[in-house]
C-alpha positions in Angstrom: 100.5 47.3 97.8 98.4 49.3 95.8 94.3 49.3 95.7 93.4 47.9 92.2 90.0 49.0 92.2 87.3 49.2 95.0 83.4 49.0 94.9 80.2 50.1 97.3 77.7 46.9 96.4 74.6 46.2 97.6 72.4 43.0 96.9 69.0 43.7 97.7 65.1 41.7 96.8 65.5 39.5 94.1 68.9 40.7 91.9 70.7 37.4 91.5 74.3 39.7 91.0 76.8 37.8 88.8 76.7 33.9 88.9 79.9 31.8 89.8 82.9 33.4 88.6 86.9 34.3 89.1 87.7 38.2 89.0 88.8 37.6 84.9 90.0 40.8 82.9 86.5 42.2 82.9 86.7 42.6 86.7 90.7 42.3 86.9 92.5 44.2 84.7 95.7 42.1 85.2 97.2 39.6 82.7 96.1 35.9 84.5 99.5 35.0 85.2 100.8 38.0 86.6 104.6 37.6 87.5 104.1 39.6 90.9 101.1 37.7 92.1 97.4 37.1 91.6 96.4 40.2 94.6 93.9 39.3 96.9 90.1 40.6 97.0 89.0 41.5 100.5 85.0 41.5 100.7 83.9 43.6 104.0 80.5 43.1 105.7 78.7 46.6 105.7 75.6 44.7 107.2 74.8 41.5 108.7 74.2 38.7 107.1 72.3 35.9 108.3 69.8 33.1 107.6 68.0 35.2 105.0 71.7 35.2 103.1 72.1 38.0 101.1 75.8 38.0 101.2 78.5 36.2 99.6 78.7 32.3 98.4 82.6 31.1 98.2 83.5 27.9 96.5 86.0 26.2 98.9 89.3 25.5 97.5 88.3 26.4 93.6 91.4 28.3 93.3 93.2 25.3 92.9 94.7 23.1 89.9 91.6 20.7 90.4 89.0 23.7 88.9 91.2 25.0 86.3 88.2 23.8 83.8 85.8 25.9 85.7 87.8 28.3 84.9 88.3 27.5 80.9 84.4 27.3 81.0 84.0 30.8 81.4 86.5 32.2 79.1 85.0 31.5 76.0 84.5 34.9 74.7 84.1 39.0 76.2 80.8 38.5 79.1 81.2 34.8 79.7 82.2 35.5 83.1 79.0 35.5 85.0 77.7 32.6 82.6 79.2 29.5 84.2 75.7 28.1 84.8 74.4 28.3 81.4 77.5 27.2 79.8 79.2 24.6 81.9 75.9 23.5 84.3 78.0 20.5 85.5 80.8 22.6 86.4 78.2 25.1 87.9 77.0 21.9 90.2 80.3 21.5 91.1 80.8 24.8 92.8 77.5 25.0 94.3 78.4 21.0 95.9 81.6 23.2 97.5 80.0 26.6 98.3 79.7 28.0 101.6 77.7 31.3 102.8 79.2 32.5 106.1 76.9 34.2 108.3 78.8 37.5 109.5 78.6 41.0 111.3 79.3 44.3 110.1 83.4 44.2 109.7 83.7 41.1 109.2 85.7 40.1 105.9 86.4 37.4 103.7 89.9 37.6 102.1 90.0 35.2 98.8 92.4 34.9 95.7 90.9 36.9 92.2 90.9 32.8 90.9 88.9 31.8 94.0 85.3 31.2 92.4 82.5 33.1 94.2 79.1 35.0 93.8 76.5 37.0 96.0 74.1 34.4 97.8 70.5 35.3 97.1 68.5 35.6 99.8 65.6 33.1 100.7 62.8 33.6 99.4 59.9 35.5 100.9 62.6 36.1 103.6 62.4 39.6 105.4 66.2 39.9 103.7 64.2 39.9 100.1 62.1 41.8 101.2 64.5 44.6 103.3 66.9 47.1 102.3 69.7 45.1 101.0 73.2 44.0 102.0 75.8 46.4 101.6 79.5 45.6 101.6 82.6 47.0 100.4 85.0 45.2 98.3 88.6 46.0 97.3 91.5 44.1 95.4 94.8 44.4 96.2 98.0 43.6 94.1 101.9 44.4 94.5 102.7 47.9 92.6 104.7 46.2 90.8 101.7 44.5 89.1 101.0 45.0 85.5 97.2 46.6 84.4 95.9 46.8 81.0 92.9 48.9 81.5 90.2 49.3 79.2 86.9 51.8 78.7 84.1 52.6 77.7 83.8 55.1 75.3 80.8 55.9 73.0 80.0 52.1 72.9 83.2 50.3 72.5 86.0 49.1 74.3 89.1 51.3 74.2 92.4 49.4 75.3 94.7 51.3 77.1 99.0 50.6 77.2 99.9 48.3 80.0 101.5 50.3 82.9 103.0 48.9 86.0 100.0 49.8 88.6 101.9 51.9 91.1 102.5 53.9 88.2 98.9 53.7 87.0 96.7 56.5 86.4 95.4 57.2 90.2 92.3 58.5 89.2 91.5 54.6 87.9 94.0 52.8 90.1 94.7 55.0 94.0 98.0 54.2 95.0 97.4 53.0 98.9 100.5 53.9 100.8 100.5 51.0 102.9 102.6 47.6 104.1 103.4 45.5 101.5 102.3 42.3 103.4 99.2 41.3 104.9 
């Protein structure tokens, strides 16, 4: 297994973060239907999250077959991804009817599918979470080395495509190789 790319995050006050969305090229630099598997996304708790939310909304079971045309509503052109709600608002209802926002404790992890539909949870309103430091978290994907990347940049502006390269060959300055089990 090789790290595809990791991030520090932190929702804090009123930031909304990206609406509902799968981890597409923009976030996933692997062709949709990857031979070697989709990876997995691991989203770790850097602080509790409670009733004030804060942390991260999950749309139960929207990796499936039955929201494939969640999916298609958000590929409609380069930065539809976060978009779902202005685009496709029934299909927006649909994964807020199926969300859940877990409550957890520093550690604690949520381990979902790239094509798993999710977003932060904003906190409540006039909550002391809105009005606190933020929620930190780490999240990382995962995917077999064997897994194709087609990286892009930015450079001066405009999107450069790169060659696609078999990530445990990847550059490991973009892509760390993570010498590590090859099972979860």
């Amino acid at each position: 297994m090789c790290v595809l790319r990791d991030a520090y995050l932190k929702l804090r006050g009123d930031n909304q973060g990206c609406n509902f969305h799968v981890d597409d090229t923009g976030f996933w630099p692997s062709p949709r239907d990857e031979p070697h598997g989709p990876g997995v996304n691991v989203w770790l708790a850097l602080d509790p999250v409670g009733g004030d939310r804060g942390g991260l909304a999950v749309a139960r079971r929207s990796h499936t077959h039955l929201y494939l045309d969640c999916r298609e509503a958000i590929t409609v052109g380069y930065g539809d991804t976060c978009r779902i709600h202005e685009l496709a608002p029934e299909k927006a209802a649909r994964l807020e009817a199926v969300k859940d926002c877990p409550h957890m404790a520093p550690g604690d992890a949520i381990i979902l599918t790239r094509f798993c539909f999710h977003r932060g949870d904003p906190f409540v309103v006039g909550s002391e979470g809105a009005a606190g430091p933020g929620i930190s978290r780490y999240s990382v994907r995962y995917m077999p080395g064997e897994a194709v990347v087609e990286g892009a940049d930015f450079v001066d502006g405009k999107v450069v495509r790169e060659d696609p390269v078999q990530l445990k060959d990847a550059n490991p300055q973009k892509y760390p190789a993570w010498e590590g089990s090859t099972s979860f």
